[in-house]
C-alpha positions in Angstrom: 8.6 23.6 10.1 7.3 22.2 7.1 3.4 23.4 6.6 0.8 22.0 4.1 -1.6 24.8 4.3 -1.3 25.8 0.8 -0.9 21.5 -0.7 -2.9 19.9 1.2 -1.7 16.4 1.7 -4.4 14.4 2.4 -4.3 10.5 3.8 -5.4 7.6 2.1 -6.2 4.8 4.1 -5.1 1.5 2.4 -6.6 -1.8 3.2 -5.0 -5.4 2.4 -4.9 -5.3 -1.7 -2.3 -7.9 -3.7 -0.2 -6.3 -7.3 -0.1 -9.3 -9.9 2.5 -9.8 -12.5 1.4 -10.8 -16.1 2.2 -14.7 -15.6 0.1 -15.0 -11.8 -2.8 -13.2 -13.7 -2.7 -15.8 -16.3 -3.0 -18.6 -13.7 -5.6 -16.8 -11.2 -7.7 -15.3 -14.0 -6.6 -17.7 -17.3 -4.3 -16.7 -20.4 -4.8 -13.4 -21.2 -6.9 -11.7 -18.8 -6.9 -8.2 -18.2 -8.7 -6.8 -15.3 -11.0 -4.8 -14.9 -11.1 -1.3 -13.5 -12.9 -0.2 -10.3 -11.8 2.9 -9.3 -8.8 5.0 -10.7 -5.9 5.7 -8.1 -3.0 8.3 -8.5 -0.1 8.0 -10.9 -1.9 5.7 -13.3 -2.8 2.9 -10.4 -6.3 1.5 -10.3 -8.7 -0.6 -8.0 -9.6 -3.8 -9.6 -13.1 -5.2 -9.7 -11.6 -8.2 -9.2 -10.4 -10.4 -5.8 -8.4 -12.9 -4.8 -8.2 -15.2 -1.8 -5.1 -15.1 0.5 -3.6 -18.4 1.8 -1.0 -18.5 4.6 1.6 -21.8 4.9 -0.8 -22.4 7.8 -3.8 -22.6 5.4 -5.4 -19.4 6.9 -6.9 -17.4 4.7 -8.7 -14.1 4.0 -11.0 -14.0 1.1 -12.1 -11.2 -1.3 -8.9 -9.4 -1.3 -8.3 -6.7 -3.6 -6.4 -6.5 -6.7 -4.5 -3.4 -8.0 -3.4 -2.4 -11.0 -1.6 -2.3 -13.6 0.4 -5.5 -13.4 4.0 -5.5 -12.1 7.2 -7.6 -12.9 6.4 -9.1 -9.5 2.9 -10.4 -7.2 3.1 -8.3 -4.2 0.6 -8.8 -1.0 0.0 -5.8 1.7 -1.4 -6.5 4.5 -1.5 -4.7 8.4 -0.3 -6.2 11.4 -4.3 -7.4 12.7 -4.1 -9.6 9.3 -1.2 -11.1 10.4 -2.7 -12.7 13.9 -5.3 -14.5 11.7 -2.9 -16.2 8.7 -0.2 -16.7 11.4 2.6 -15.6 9.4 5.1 -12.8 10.3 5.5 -10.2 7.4 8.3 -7.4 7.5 7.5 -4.0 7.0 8.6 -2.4 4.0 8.9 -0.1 1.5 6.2 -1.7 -1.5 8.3 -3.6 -4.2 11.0 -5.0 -0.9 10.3 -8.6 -1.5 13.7 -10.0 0.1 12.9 -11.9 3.1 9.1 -11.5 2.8 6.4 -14.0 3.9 6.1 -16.8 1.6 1.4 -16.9 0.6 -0.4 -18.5 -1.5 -2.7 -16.5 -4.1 -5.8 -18.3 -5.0 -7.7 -17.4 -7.8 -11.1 -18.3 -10.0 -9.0 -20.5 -12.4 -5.7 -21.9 -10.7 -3.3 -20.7 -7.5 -0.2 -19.4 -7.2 2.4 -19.7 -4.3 5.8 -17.4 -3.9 7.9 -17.5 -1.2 8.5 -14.1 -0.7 5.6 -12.0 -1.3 3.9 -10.6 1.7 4.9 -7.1 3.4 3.2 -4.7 5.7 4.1 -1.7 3.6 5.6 0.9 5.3 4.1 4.7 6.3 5.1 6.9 3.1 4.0 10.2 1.1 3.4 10.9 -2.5 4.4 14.1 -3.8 4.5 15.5 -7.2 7.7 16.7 -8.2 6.5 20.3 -7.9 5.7 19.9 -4.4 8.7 17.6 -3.0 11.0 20.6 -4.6 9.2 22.9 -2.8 9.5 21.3 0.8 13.1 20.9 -0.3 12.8 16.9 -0.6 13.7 14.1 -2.6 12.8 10.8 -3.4 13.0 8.1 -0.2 13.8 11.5 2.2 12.5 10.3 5.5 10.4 13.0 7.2 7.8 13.5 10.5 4.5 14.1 9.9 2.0 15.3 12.6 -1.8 14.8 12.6 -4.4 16.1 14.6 -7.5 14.1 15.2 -9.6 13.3 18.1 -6.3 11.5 19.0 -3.8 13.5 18.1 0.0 11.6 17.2 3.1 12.0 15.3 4.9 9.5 12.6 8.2 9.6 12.5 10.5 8.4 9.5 7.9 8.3 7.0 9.2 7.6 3.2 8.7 10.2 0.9 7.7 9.1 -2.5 8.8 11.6 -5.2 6.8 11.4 -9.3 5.9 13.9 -11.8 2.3 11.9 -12.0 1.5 11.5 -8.0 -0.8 13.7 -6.2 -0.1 14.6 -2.0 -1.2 11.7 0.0 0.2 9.8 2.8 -0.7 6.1 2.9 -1.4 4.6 5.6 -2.7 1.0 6.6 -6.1 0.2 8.5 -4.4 -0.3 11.9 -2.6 3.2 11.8 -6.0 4.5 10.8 -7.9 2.9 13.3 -5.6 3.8 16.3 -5.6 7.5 15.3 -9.3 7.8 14.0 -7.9 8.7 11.0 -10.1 8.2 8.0 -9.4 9.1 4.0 -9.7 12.7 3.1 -7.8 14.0 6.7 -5.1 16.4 6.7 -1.4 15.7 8.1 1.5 18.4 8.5 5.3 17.5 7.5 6.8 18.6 10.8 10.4 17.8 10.4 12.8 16.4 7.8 
């Protein structure tokens, strides 16, 4: 058995946020915006102040959706399963960055929209480690493990993707509906049971 007594690796709930690339920006925000910082996240990642509006092929939408940064070759939208009833769409879930076969949305933003046809995912269950860390559990990057946590409704994850970089710090994301079901909130503590 795998313990984190000594690295804690904490969870970090993640609610619906979009990644832009340099040319959506443009549109969304106009030529040569950069956005804004919120909050900083791990391995150089940030909260943006700013939001965008999600639009389904069904013209549902849900507004004031986060943006994260720093911009990517490619948009990206996460969202959990709960989003899904309301736009009426059908996401896979994923590893982040696994567009192939993803739910085509539209991205509206303060000075034009965008619209991909694969973009949406419900990202999968997966850990950062630092390198230091993932060496000393004896894992690598995209090892599958099982994690356990123990909350006022205890449960298991099994096949969780471990992400491996010199710049991440321990955390296991999860999405709001994982969270919810588990009464799990940001700042709990989950065990690497099995790998």
């Amino acid at each position: 058995m795998i313990t984190s007594r000594d690295d804690d690796i904490k969870i970090g709930v993640s609610a619906r946020h979009v990644h832009l690339s340099r040319e959506d920006l443009d549109v969304l925000f106009g030529e040569g915006y950069e956005l804004k910082k919120k909050k900083i996240l791990m391995g150089g990642q940030f909260a943006a102040e700013e939001c965008v509006t999600i639009v389904s092929p069904n013209l549902r939408s849900i507004e004031n959706v986060r943006v994260l940064g720093p911009l990517r070759s490619k948009s990206q939208i996460e969202i959990s399963k709960t989003d899904t009833f309301k736009l009426k769409i059908n996401p896979p879930v994923r590893p982040s960055g696994d567009l192939e076969g993803s739910a085509p949305m539209a991205i509206v933003g303060p000075k034009g929209t965008v619209f991909h046809d694969e973009v949406c995912i419900i990202a999968n269950r997966h850990i950062h480690l630092p390198t230091y860390l993932a060496h000393k559990y004896g894992l690598r990057d995209n090892d599958m493990v099982d994690v356990e946590v123990k909350t006022g409704k205890p449960t298991k994850f099994f096949n969780v993707q471990v992400r491996v970089h010199d710049s991440f710090t321990p955390e296991m994301h999860i999405d709001t509906d994982d969270a919810n079901a588990c009464a799990l909130q940001t700042g709990d503590v989950i065990k690497i049971i099995s790998k």
